[in-house]
Structures are given as C-alpha cells and as structure tokens.
C-alpha positions, 0 to 999 in steps of 0.5 A: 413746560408750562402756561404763557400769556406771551405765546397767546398774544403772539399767536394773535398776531398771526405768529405762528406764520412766523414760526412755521417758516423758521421751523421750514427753513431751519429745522426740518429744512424743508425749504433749502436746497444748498447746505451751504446756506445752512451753513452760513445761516446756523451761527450766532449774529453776535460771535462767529465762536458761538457756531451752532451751540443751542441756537435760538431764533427770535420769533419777533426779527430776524435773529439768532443767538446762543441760548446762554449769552448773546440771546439773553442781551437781544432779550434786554435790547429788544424785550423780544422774548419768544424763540425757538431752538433750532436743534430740535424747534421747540419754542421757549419763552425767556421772560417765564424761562421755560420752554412752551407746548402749544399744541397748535405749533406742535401740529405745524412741526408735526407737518413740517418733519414729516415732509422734511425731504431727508427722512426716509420714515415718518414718526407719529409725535406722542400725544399725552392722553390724560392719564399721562398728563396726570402722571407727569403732573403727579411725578414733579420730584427731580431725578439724578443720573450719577455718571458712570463711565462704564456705562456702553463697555462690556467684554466679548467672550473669545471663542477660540481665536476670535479676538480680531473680531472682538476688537473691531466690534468694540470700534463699530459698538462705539462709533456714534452714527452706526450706534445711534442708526442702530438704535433708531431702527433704521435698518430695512431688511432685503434678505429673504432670512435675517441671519443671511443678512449681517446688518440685522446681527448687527442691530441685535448685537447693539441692542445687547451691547447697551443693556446694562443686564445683558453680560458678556456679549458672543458673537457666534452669530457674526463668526458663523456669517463670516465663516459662510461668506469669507472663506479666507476668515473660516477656521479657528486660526489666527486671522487679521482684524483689517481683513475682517473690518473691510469684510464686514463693511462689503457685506454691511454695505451690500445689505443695504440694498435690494438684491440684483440692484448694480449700484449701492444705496447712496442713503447707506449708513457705510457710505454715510460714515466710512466711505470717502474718496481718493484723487489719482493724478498723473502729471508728464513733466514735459508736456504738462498734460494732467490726467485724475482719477478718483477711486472710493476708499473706507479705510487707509492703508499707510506703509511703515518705513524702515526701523532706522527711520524716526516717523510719526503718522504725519510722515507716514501721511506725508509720504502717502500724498508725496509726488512719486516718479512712474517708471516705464510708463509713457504720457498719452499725450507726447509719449515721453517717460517723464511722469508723476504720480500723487495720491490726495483726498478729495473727498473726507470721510466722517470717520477715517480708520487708518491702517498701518501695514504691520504685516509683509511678505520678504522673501516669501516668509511673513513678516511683522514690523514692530516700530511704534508709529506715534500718533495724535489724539487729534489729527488734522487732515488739511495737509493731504487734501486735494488743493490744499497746498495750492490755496493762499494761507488766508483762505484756507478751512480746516474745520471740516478736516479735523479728526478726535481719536475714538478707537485704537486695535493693536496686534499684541506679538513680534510675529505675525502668525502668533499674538492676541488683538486688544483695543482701546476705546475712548468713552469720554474726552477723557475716559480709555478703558481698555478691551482684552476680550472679557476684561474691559478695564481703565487705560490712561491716556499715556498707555494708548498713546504708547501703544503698537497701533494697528487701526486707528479710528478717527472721527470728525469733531465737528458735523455739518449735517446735510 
C-alpha cells in the first residue's frame, strides 16, 4: 500500500461518505436486514458467471465488477478509478494498481465491523507504531510459500482400539468452518473445569493439529471424556465411529451454552455446520388430509439394499425420500387405513455426513453388509428436497443444494465385531491422503472412490453467508 493523489481528491469531495455507506451495506452488513438482498446485490453487473469472486464496488457510481475483467473495462469506459473490495473493504486505486491505507477510512471500517450486529466480540484493528512502519519499509524482499500438500495431515497414535475415534477426528480437524472457529478463538467456556468440557479439548487438539512441530497427535484427553459421559464407548473394545460422531456432537452442542439453559444456543458452531432439518408428511389417499412434521437431524442414516440389488447412493437416497404405505395406522381426519408417509429435506445442512447402515441385527446376531455402495465426489441434493419435485423445471435452484466430498471413513472387516477404521481425507481438489492411524500417505482418487464407505462428509460448494 502506497501513497495516492486520487484518494486526496476523492476525499475532498466528501467521498469518504460514500465509502462508509457501501462499507454499512456490503461489508459489514451493517444496514440490511434480508440476506437475500445480499444475495442479489453481491454479483457482477456485467456476467451472472462472475458471483461473488473478489467483487469491487466503484466509489464514483453505483457499480460492481470483478477484480480481473469486467471492473478493468468500467475502468477504461468510465476513468473511475477508486473501488473498494467487498470481501473484506479495502479500497484499491486501479490507475496506481495498488490497494490504499488511509487511515481516515481505516477508522470508519473500524466502527462499521464493530457494530456489524452478526459478530459476537469485537477485534481492535492493528495499528502499526513506527518502528513496525520501519520495519515493513526495511523488509521489501518478496517471500515464496512452495506448496506442500501434507501441510494440515498428522497421524493419530492408536491407544488401544481407538481407531473410530481416530477417523472421526480427521473429518472435524479438516472440516473448514469447525477449523476455521477453532482457530479463531471462538469458543466461550461455560464449564466450571475445562476438561469437563470437550469444545475446550477440542480448541487445543486444533491448535496441535496445525503445528507442523508438534508429532503425532494422542487423543487421551477425548477418550477419557468419552469414557465419563458415554458409558456405551467405555472400554478398550471395538466400538462405532457413527456413535462416537453423534456423542461428540451431543456433547460439543451442549457445551455451547450455559448450564441449566432448555434450549441450544442458535449462534452454535454445530448447529451452524452439521444441524439440518427433515419434513414428516403424512398423506390419507382418501380424503386427502396432510399432516408435516419437521424434526432436526446432524447426519443421515440410509439402509443398504440387499446384495442382489446394483445401488448407488442416488438410490439409496431415492429410497430414503420415497412415499411408503403406513399400516395399521387411521387418518385423524376420516378414519380410514389409506395412508402415506415421505421423508424430504427441508432444511440443508452446510455439511452433510451420510451413514450408511453397514451394521444390523438378524436373528439376534450382528451382522455386517459388505456391498460397495458407489458414490459421488459431487453430489447433488436438489432431488430429495422439499417441493422439489413439484416445481416447474424453469424455475428451479440448485446451487445451494450442492455438495464436494471432503471425507470418507470405512470400517476395514467382513464382520462386525472385529475390523480396523481408516479415512480418507481430501486436502485439495485433487489431493487424498489416506489416514491408518500414525501412517497418513497419498491415495488416488480411484482408491476412495473404490472403497467400502462407512461415512461420508459432504460439504456445500458454494457458501452464502448470512
């Protein structure tokens, strides 16, 4: 950031009114209500392809554009060369090509976050003495980062049949938005001890997660919590990585609010990231009468058809949402026996884990199924969602309905009692590495997607932040 003769005339002409409002209204938010007007407001005026990708706003009219095309030609149109990002507010100047530190706008940003009403602690903006400003003009040299893949990927000890643990937390340490919160010292502590309470594990094992001197990563501390609070995880046997995920999310969600409070605290980083919600409906054929129900849910849990069947996960999907016939159940309305039942989603999660029921119980012996169920790296929800299928073709979203694959856990046995859980984890776009414990080596992505899935974790490809 350097000096700009433009910013000193703009700012003669009372600009910097103009920039406090764009800064209100589209960065900090400050000023709008409805997220949908965000929505429709945060795109490029020049190509609907351009959605949100580093969008500048002009300083002298009411504009946006992408950084790399369309605000380069309302540049040469205009000569209006002032903009500010709206990723994060700062201003740029495009005819010196550099973006500008003015430390009177700097102060009307300062206000502006802190009132943003969606923050829940307020960051004083560093402010360089002079010795830092003499050190940044003395280090002028450039520095490379050469990329390395294994950079976030460490190996977790095995303490004794802990391995479903392991492979959980290699999904939660690469889950962006739990990572991300972590790091960001989000978390507030209720507990009168911290190790009662496991977000505060949780916020140290990311810390050593991420620092690339600290070794292989133990989770006593995790197993000794799980041993105290989940009597059905407490021993050294084999137990399930699905019971352990929904554990530690009962207990990561209820540590997010104060004791004795009834209901969970809607600003939850769980709630936030795994939480959705799931339409009941309930049709008599014969009188027509509809009754819905909507019930939360953090994960899915899809039966697997018999070994004769060929089936992906669309159909194990398909079958999930599918209309089924209740029996002896009578409609409140006309009393007849004629009823449906269909399970849609109404409410998608930002990331949803999908569990395929791998375990069962005939004839009072457990058993495993070992069918491959194929699935996507990108998978589309839109089909199972509620009304979907009800909307003309012409007017119907998916954007928000679709998911990239990030993690998958398998269970490595034919029976259910014995076996070892490994993950893969996807670090890149395409980049698997894949996690036995300790060892953490490369996968191809033939290899994942040949493998017995157990969970699957997707996450939403694209975010609209409220």
């Amino acid at each position: 950031m350097g000096p700009c003769e433009h910013i000193k005339a703009f700012k003669a002409e009372n600009g910097l009114d103009t920039y406090r409002t764009i800064f209100a209204y589209f960065v900090s938010r400050t000023k709008i209500k409805e997220p949908i007007y965000h929505k429709i407001m945060m795109r490029c005026f020049d190509s609907d392809y351009c959605h949100n990708h580093r969008l500048l706003s002009c300083l002298s009219c009411i504009y946006f554009g992408c950084y790399d095309k369309h605000a380069t030609y309302h540049v040469k149109n205009t000569s209006h060369y002032l903009f500010v990002e709206l990723s994060n507010g700062h201003l740029m100047c495009m005819a010196c090509d550099d973006y500008i530190y003015d430390s009177d706008a700097e102060e009307i940003a300062d206000v502006e976050r802190n009132n943003c009403p969606e923050r829940h602690d307020h960051f004083d903006s560093w402010k360089p003495s002079n010795d830092d400003v003499k050190t940044l003009a003395d280090q002028t040299h450039s520095v490379v980062v050469l990329p390395n893949p294994r950079i976030g990927m460490q190996g977790i000890t095995n303490m004794g049949s802990t391995c479903f643990m392991n492979v959980v937390m290699q999904a939660f340490f690469h889950t962006p938005m739990l990572r991300d919160y972590f790091f960001a010292d989000k978390h507030k502590c209720y507990a009168e001890k911290k190790n009662d309470c496991l977000s505060c594990h949780f916020y140290k094992l990311f810390q050593k997660y991420y620092d690339e001197e600290g070794g292989p990563l133990s989770l006593h501390e995790i197993m000794f919590f799980i041993w105290k609070n989940v009597p059905s995880l407490r021993s050294n046997g084999q137990h399930d990585a699905h019971e352990f995920f929904e554990s530690a999310l009962f207990w990561l969600n209820k540590h997010s609010s104060p004791p004795g409070t009834e209901s969970s605290n809607p600003d939850c980083i769980i709630d936030v990231i795994f939480h959705g919600q799931m339409q009941s409906e309930v049709m008599c054929l014969s009188c027509r009468n509809i009754s819905t129900t909507m019930d939360p849910f953090c994960n899915v849990s899809l039966d697997i058809p018999e070994p004769t069947a060929a089936v992906d996960l669309f159909e194990c999907l398909q079958h999930f949402t599918r209309p089924e016939t209740l029996t002896e159940s009578k409609c409140a309305v006309c009393a007849m026996e004629v009823l449906t039942k269909q399970m849609t989603f109404s409410v998608l999660p930002l990331v949803i884990v999908i569990h395929l029921k791998r375990f069962e119980h005939v004839n009072k012996k457990k058993k495993k199924k070992t069918l491959k169920v194929p699935f996507p790296l990108d998978l589309d929800m839109s089909p199972y969602v509620t009304g979907y299928r009800n909307e003309p073709g012409e007017s119907k979203s998916t954007v928000d309905n679709r998911y990239t694959l990030y993690a998958v856990v398998v269970h490595d046995s034919t029976t259910v009692d014995t076996g070892h859980y490994l993950a893969f984890i996807r670090r890149s776009k395409n980049t698997w590495f894949e996690c036995n414990d300790l060892d953490v080596d490369p996968a191809s992505e033939a290899k994942v997607m040949g493998c017995e899935g157990y969970l699957l974790f997707y996450h939403k490809t694209v975010l609209f932040y409220k």
